[in-house]
N, C-alpha and C positions, 0 to 999 in steps of 0.2 A: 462433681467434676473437678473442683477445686484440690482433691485430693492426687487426681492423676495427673495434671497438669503440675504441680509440684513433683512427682516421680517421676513423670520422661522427663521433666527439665534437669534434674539431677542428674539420671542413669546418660543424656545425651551431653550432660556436661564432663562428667568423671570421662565417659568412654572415650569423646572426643578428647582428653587432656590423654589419657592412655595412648589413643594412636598418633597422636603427633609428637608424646615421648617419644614410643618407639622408631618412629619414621626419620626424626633426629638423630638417635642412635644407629641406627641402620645406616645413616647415609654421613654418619659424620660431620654435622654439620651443628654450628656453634649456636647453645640453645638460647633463645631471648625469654623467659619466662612470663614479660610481658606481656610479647605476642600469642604464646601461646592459652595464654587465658582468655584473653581476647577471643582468638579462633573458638574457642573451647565453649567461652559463652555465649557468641556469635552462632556457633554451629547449635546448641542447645536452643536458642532462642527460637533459632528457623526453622524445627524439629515440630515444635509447640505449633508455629503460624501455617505450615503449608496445608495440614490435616483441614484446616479449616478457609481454604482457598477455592481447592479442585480436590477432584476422587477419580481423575484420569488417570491411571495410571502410570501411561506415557510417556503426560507434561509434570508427572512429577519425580519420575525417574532423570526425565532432563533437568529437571531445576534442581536434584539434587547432586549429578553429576557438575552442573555447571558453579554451583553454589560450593562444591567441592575443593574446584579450580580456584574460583577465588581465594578460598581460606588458606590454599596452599602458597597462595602469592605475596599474601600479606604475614605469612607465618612468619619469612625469615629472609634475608636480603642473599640477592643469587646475584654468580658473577656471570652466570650466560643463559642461555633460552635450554641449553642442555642440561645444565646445573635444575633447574627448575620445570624441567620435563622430567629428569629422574629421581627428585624430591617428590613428586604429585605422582608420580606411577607409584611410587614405592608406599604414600598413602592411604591412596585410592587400593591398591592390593590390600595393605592391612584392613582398610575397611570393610571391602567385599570378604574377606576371608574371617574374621571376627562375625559377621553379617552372618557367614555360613553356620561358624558356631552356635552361634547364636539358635538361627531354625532348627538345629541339627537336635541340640541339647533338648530345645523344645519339645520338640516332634517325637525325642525320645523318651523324653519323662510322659507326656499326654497332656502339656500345659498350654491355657489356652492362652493367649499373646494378651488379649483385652481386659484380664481380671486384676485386680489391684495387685496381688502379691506375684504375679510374675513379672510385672510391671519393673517392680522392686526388685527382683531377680536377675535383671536384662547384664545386670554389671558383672553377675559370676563368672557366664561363660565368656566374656569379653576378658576377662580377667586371666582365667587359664589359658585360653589362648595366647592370649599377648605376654604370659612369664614362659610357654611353650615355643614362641618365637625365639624367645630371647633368650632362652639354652640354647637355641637352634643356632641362634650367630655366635655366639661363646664356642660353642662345638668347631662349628667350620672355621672361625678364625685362627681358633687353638689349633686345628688341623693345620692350617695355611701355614701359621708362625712355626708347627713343628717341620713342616717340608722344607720352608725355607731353610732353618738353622738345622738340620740333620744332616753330617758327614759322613763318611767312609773311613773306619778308623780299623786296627789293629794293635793289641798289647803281644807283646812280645816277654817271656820267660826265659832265659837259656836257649835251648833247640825247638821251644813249642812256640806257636802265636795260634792267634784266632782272631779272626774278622768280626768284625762290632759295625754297628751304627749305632753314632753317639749322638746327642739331642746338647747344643747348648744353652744354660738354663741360666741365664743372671740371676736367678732365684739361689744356685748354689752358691754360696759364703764358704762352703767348709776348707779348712788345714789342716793339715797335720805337722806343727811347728814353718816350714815355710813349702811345705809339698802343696799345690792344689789337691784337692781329694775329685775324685771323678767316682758315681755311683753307679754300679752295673749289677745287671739280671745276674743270680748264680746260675742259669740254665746258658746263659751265654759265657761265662767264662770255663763252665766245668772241663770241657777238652784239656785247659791247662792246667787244672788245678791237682797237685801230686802231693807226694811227701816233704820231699824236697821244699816244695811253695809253703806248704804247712808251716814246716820249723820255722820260717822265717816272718811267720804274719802276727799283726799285731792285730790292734782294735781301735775302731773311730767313733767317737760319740755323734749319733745323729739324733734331732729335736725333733719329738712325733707330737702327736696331740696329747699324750698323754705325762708325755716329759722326756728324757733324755733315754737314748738306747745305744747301747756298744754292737758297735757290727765288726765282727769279723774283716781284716784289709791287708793289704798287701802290699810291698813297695816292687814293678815292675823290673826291666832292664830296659825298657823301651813302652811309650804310646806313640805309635806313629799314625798322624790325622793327615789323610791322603785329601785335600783340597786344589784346584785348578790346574787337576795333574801332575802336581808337584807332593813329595811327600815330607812333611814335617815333622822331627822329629824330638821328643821330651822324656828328660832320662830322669825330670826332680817331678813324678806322678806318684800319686796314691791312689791303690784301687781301693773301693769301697764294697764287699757284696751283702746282695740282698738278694731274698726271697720274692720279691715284690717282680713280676712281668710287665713290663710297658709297653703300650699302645704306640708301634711303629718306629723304636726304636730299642736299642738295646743297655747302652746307657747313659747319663746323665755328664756329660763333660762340664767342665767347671771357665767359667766364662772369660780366665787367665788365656787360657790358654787361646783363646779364641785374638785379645790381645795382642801377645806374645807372638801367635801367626800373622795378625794383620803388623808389628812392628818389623818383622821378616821380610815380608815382601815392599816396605818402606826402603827399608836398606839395600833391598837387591835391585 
């Protein structure tokens, strides 16, 4: 006995330290490491003593729900009874939902809950789960940041333009001597792109994972970024194209320029 009593207290200490990372992450809120080892050992310990309490089901679904509440209280100092009602839901979900994984994986391999090595096992699916979540808030957030920063833009050539949605990216650094460089889809510029554009494009060095690469670019006549129904207008751009298609937007604007418009509307 001595042997499984040491693996649920581990497998209920890691998992509990697992969902109250990510419960912290999730809800933004400033981590006490402290506390959370605490909980962490707190919630392990009580894992170990209720098995050997009652085998009512019932009262010990309630002591673990209420046992739950506690540890949410003491995790991390809340500035209202709302603050600390959406920290404990958002816990209590990753638990029952990790809890799900857990039987799910089980049930799928033919392992039986009681035997030492699955015992030892309880931390994998808790595990996937919980790096599956947390693509999951990466995804949506990355989502959200790009709806927010996504405009209505248009480059203009001579008599040609074409409608864009540009994505502003603090991540773009690039120049071309004092041009900002803006990166866009070749499937979204191709309408404009002629002979004429040809003769006149140059090349801009972009940093891949593998090292430096010259893309093919452009110097416009015009990027106009249509923001608050007003349109803005930039004649010192550099296009950048690539082959590369982005997710909800068309291309990458360079985060000057985002500047440049909010100092505009300063002066006006």
């Amino acid at each position: 006995m001595t042997v499984y009593i040491e693996y649920v207290f581990i497998d209920n200490f890691v998992i509990d330290l697992l969902l109250f990372m990510t419960a912290f992450k999730i809800t933004g809120k400033p981590v006490s490491k402290a506390r959370i080892v605490i909980c962490s050992f707190s919630g392990a310990i009580f894992a170990l003593l209720y098995p050997l309490i009652t085998e009512n089901v019932y009262f010990i679904t309630a002591a673990k729900i209420l046992f739950g509440l506690f540890l949410t209280f003491i995790a991390a100092k809340f500035s209202s009874i709302k603050d600390y009602v959406s920290f404990t839901a958002v816990f209590l979900g990753l638990t029952f939902l990790t809890g799900g994984t857990v039987l799910g994986m089980f049930s799928l391999l033919g392992l039986d809950y009681s035997s030492e090595y699955s015992i030892g096992l309880m931390i994998l699916p808790v595990f996937i789960a919980i790096r599956a979540i947390n693509k999951l808030i990466r995804f949506i957030y990355r989502r959200r940041d790009v709806a927010f920063l996504t405009v209505n833009a248009e480059i203009v050539c001579g008599d040609k333009s074409v409608q864009i949605k540009g994505f502003f990216d603090t991540g773009n650094a690039l120049y071309d001597g004092l041009s900002p460089v803006i990166v866009v889809s070749k499937n979204a510029v191709m309408p404009i792109i002629g002979v004429d554009l040809l003769k006149n494009a140059g090349y801009v060095s972009l940093s891949t994972a593998v090292g430096k690469d010259k893309k093919i670019s452009f110097k416009p006549d015009a990027l106009v970024i249509y923001s608050g129904g007003k349109k803005n207008i930039f004649n010192n751009v550099r296009v950048c194209v690539v082959n590369k298609t982005f997710s909800g937007y068309d291309a990458i604007l360079h985060p000057a320029l985002m500047e440049m418009e909010n100092e505009r509307k300063i002066a006006m």
